[in-house]
C-alpha positions in Angstrom: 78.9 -19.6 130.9 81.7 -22.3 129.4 83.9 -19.5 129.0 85.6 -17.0 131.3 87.8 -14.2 130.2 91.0 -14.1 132.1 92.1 -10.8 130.4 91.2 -8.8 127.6 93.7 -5.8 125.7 92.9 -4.1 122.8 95.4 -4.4 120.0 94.4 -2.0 117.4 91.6 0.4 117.2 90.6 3.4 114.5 87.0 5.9 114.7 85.5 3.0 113.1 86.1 -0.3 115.5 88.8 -1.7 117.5 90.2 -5.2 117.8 90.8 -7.0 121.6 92.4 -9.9 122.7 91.1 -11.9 124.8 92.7 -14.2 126.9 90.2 -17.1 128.2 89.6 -20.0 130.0 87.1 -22.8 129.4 84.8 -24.9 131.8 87.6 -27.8 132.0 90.5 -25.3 132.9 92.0 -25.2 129.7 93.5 -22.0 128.2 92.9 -19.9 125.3 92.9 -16.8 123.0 89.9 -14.8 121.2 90.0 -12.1 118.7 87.2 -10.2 118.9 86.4 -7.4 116.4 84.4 -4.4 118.4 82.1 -2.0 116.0 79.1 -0.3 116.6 75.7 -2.0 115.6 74.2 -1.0 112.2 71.1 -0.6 110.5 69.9 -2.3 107.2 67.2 -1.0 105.3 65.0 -2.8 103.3 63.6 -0.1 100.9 60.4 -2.2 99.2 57.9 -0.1 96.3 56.6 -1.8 93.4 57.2 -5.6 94.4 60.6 -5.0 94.3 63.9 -3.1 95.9 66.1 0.0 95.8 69.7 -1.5 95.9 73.4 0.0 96.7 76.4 -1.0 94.6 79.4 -0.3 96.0 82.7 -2.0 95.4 84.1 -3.7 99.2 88.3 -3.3 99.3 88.3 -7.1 101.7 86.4 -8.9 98.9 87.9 -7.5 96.1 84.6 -6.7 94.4 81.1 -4.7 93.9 78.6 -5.6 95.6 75.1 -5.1 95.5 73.2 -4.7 99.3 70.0 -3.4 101.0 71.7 0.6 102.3 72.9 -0.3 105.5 75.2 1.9 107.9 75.7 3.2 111.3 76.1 6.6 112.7 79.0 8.6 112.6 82.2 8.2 115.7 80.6 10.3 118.1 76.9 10.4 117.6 74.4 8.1 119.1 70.6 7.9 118.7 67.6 5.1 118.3 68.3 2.3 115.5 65.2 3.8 113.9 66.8 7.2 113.5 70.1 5.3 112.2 67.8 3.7 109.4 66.4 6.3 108.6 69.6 8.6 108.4 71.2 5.5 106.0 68.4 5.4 103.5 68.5 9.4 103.1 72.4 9.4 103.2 72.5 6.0 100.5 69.9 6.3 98.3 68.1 9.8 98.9 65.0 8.1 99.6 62.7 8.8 102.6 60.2 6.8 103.9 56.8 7.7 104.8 56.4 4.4 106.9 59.7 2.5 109.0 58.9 -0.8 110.5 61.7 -2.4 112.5 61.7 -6.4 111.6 64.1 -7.5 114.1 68.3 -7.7 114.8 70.9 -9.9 113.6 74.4 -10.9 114.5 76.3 -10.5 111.2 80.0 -12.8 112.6 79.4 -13.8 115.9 82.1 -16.1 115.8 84.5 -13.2 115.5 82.3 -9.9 116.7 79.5 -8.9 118.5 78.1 -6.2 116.1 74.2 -6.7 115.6 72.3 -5.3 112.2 68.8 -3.8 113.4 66.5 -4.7 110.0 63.8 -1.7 108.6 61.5 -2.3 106.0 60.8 1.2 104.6 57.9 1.4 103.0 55.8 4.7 101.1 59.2 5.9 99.7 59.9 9.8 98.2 62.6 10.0 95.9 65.8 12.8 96.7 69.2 13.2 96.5 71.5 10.7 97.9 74.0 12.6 100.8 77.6 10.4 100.3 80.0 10.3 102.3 83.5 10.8 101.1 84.0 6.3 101.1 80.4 5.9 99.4 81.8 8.2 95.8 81.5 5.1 93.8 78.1 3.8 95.0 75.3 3.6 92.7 71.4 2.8 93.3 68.9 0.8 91.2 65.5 -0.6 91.9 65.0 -4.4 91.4 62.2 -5.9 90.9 61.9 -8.7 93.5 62.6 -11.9 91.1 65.5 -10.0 89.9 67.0 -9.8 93.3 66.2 -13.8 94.1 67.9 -14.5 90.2 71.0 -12.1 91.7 71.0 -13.8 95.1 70.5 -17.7 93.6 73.7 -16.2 90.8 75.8 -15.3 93.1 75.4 -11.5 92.2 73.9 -11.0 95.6 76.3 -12.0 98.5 76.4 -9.7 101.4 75.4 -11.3 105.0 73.6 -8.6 106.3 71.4 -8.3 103.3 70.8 -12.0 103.0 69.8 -12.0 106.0 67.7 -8.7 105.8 65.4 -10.4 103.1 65.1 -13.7 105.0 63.3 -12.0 108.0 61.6 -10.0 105.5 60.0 -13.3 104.3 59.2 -14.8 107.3 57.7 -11.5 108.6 54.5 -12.9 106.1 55.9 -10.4 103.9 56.7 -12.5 100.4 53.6 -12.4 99.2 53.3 -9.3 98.9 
């Protein structure tokens, strides 16, 4: 490694993820600091029927703005379980949407230039419509299917600008699965 940590205190923290600082050094002796952002990993779903996608809207306080995203979210403080379960429980929760098939595509790093916290990718697949289960934050989120050259006109716009999602849909695409 080029980098050692000489000590590391957290600074703030809240049920949802916790900020450290970390003092380091690098491979020539010479000093430093990190701020590292600690959260839980994720899941993103990629919910495809049709040739196209169920989407989330839901307006993000750090950007100022809606935005439109696969549902993505991790479990509750306190409860742990397999990244498939996660998906699963986010698409239900999100959307109301179940899927008859969940194929895991592969994991991310969303900022690792300032955290460690990793997106596991779904594609959920034979979907059955339900009723979305909110949480108290998700009130003003809405859901609408897109059909796929929709979402590429919202992604080449601008409309489209969430990481994770972007992300999401560039291993669904090199997963073989764009020509579907």
């Amino acid at each position: 490694m080029s980098i050692r940590t000489v000590s590391s205190r957290v600074v703030y923290e809240n049920p949802w993820l916790s900020l450290r600082e970390d003092r380091i050094e690098h491979l020539d002796g010479s000093d430093g600091l990190y701020s590292v952002v600690d959260k839980p990993d994720f899941a993103v779903v990629i919910p495809l029927e049709d040739n196209g996608f169920h989407l989330v809207e839901q307006y993000r306080y750090p950007v100022r703005r809606r935005s439109w995203e696969f549902p993505s979210g991790s479990f509750p403080p306190g409860i742990t379980g397999a990244p498939e379960d996660m998906a699963v429980a986010e698409l239900a929760e999100e959307t109301g949407l179940v899927a008859g098939r969940m194929e895991e595509l592969g994991y991310l790093h969303c900022a690792n230039g300032m955290s460690g916290v990793g997106a596991h990718v779904f594609l959920a697949t034979d979907l059955t419509g339900g009723e979305p289960n909110r949480e108290a934050t998700e009130q003003d989120m809405r859901q609408q299917w897109f059909p796929r050259a929709e979402v590429e006109r919202m992604v080449r716009g601008g409309v489209i600008t969430d990481g994770p999602t972007l992300a999401a849909y560039l291993m669904w695409t090199l997963h073989g699965r764009g020509a579907e």
